[in-house]
Each structure stands twice: as structure tokens, then as C-alpha cells.
C-alpha positions in Angstrom: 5.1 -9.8 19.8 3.8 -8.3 22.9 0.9 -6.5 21.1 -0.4 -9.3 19.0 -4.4 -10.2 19.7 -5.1 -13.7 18.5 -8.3 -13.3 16.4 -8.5 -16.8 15.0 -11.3 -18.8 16.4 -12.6 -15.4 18.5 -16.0 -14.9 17.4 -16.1 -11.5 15.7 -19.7 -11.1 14.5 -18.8 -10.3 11.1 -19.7 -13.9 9.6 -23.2 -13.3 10.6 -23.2 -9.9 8.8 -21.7 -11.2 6.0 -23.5 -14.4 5.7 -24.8 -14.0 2.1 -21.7 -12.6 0.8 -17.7 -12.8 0.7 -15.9 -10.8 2.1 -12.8 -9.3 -0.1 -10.8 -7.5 1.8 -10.6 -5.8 5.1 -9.0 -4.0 8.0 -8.9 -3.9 11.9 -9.3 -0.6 13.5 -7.3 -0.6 17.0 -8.7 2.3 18.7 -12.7 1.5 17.9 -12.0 -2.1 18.3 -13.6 -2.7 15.1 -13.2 -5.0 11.8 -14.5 -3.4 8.4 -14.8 -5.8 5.5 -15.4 -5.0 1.5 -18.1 -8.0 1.0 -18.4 -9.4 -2.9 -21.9 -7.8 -2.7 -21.0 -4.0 -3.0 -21.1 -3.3 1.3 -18.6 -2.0 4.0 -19.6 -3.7 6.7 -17.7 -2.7 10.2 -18.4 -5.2 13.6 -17.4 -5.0 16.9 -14.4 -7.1 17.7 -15.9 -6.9 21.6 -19.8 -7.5 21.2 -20.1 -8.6 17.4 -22.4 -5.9 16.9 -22.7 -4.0 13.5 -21.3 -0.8 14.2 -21.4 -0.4 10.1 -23.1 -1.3 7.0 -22.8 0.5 3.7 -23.0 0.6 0.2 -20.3 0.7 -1.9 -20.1 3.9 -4.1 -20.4 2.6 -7.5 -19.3 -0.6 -9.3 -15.8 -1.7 -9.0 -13.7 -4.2 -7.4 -12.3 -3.2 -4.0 -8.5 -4.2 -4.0 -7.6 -2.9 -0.3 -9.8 -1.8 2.6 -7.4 0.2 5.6 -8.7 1.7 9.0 -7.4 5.2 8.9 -8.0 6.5 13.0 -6.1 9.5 12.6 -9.2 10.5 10.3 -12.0 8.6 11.8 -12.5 6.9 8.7 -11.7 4.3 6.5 -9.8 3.9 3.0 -11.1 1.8 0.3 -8.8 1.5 -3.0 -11.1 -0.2 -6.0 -9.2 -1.6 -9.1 -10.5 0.9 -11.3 -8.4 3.6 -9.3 -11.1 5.2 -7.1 -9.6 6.1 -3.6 -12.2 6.7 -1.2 -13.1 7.4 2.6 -15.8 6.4 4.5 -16.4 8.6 7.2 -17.1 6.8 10.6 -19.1 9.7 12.4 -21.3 11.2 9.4 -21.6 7.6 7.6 -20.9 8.9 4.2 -18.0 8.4 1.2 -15.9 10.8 -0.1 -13.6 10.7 -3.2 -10.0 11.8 -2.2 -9.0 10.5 -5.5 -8.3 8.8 -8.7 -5.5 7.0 -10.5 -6.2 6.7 -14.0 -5.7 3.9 -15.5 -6.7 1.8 -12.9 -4.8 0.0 -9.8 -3.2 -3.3 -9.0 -2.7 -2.7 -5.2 -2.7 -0.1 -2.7 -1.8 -0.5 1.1 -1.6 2.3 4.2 2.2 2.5 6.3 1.2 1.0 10.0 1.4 4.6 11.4 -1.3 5.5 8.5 1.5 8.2 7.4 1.4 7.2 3.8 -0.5 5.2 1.1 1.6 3.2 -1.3 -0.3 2.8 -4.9 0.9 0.6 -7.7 -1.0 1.7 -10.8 -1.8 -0.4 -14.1 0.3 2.0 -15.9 3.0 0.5 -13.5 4.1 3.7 -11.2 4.4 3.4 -7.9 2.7 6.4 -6.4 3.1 7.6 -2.5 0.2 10.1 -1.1 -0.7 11.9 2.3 -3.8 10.8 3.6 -4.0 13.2 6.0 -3.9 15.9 2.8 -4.2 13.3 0.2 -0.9 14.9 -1.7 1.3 13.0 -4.6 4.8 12.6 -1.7 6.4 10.5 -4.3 6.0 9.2 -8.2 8.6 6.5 -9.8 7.5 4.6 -12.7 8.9 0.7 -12.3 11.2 -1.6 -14.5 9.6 -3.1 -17.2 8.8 -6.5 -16.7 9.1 -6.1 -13.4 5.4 -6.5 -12.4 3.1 -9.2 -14.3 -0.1 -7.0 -15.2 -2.4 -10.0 -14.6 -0.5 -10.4 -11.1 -2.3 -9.3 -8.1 1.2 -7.6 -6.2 1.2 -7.1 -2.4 2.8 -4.6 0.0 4.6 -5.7 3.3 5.7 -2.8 5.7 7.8 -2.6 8.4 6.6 -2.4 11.5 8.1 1.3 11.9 6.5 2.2 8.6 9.9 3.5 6.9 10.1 0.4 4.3 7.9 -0.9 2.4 8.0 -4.4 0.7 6.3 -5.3 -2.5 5.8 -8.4 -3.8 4.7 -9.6 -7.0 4.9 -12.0 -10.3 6.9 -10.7 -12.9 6.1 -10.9 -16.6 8.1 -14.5 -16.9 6.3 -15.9 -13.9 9.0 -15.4 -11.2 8.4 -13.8 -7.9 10.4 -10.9 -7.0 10.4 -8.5 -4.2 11.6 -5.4 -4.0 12.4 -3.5 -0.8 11.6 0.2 -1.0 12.0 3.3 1.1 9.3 6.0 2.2 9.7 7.6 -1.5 9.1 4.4 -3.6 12.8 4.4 -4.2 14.1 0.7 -4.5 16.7 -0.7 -2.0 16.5 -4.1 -3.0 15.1 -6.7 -5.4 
């Protein structure tokens, strides 16, 4: 636990930004030193953790509710997942979106590995779908038990620090919790 920051309490900036809004989701960029938040408004908003100074502030690219906001540094950019299964980039240097993709159907949750190797994606239709971002390629596709994921839930993912497991956790359809430990390839080790 060497590497932990302690943010709690540290003033950030991004309250004052975000001041007629709430924030949704959002991510911490290591290398830029930088938080970006999806606000309630329709904005990604990105402060400096050192000087609290908007380094970011964007629109949204269309309606939709963001379900996970990730800092991808390898790309300069970050990932924004919405619920109606728009995956898209925002572009540090140049400021603007890009659409790397779509799940149909929608998405319930989506969350980048630690080393920002892979993007795990749990779709409405309930398949678990592993992608590239660096080429934005399907690496993996395995449709889950029945049952297994309450719709109406809002399922989380939990990865190892290493990035070569991957933990999701979610309601089933009777109301019970159940987590299932998964490799690289969606494939379930555990539950």
C-alpha cells in the first residue's frame, strides 16, 4: 500500500466546477495528476489534483446516462461507457469525442484492467464482452447464466491489482449477491 495517495479531505477543485451539478462517475489519471468526472448535467469535467485548476470541461456527446468514466494514459484520453452502449474517447490534446463503439442493446457496466490492457463490458443482453482499447477489438464474448445478473441491478467490476482477474459483482434475479471471479477472457473461475 506503498502507492496509495489519500484523497479524502485534499481539496481537489472539482467541487467548485461541479457546484451546480452531480457528479456520476469518475476517474483519476496518474500521469496528468488529474480527476475527470461525468456530472448529472451532460459535462466531463477534468481538475488538477495539484492546483484545482480546470484542466477540462466538455459536453457530453448526446443524451445518455454515463455508467463508467476511466483515464486511459496509454491514449491520452479518456473512456466514457453510457447505458445506452455508446463507448467513447475524449481526446486530452485535441478536446474532442470519438465513438470507438457500440453495444447494442444497451450496457449495465463497463470498467478498464488497471494496466488499461482491456475493457470488460456487461451488456443488457447479458454477455460479457472483453475489447482492446488500444485497437478497440472484441478479445473475448461469453454470454452469462441466466439468472445470474438481475437486469434492474447495477453490477460492478473489481480487478486485481495485476489486471489478470477480474471480479464482478452483482444482484441476481432472486435478490442474492453473487460474485463471480473471472479471467482475462470473461471465463468464470468462481461464483
Amino acid at each position: 500500500m506503498n502507492n496509495l495517495v489519500v484523497l479524502a479531505g485534499a481539496p481537489t477543485g472539482l467541487r467548485e466546477h461541479v457546484a451546480d451539478s452531480c457528479v456520476v462517475c469518475g476517474a483519476h489519471e496518474a500521469l496528468q495528476q488529474a480527476l475527470f468526472a461525468a456530472t448529472e448535467d451532460g459535462r466531463l469535467v477534468g481538475v488538477s489534483v495539484d492546483t484545482g485548476e480546470l484542466v477540462l470541461e466538455a459536453p457530453l456527446p448526446g443524451p445518455g446516462a454515463v455508467i463508467a468514466v476511466h483515464a486511459l494514459a496509454e491514449l491520452d484520453a479518456v473512456f466514457v461507457a453510457t447505458a445506452e452502449g455508446a463507448l467513447l474517447l475524449m481526446h486530452l490534446d485535441t478536446e474532442t469525442w470519438e465513438t470507438v463503439g457500440e453495444m447494442e442493446g444497451g450496457l449495465l457496466s463497463a470498467s478498464c484492467s488497471p494496466d488499461g490492457e482491456l475493457l470488460v463490458c456487461l451488456t443488457r443482453s447479458m454477455t460479457l464482452v472483453a475489447l482492446s482499447p488500444s485497437s478497440w477489438e472484441v478479445l473475448a464474448e461469453r454470454d452469462i447464466e441466466a439468472g445470474s445478473v438481475d437486469p434492474s441491478s447495477s453490477p460492478s467490476f473489481a480487478w486485481r491489482a495485476d489486471g489478470h482477474k477480474c471480479t464482478m459483482l452483482a444482484r441476481d434475479a432472486a435478490g442474492k449477491s453473487r460474485v463471480t471471479v473471472m479471467d482475462r477472457e470473461c471465463a468464470p473461475e468462481f461464483v
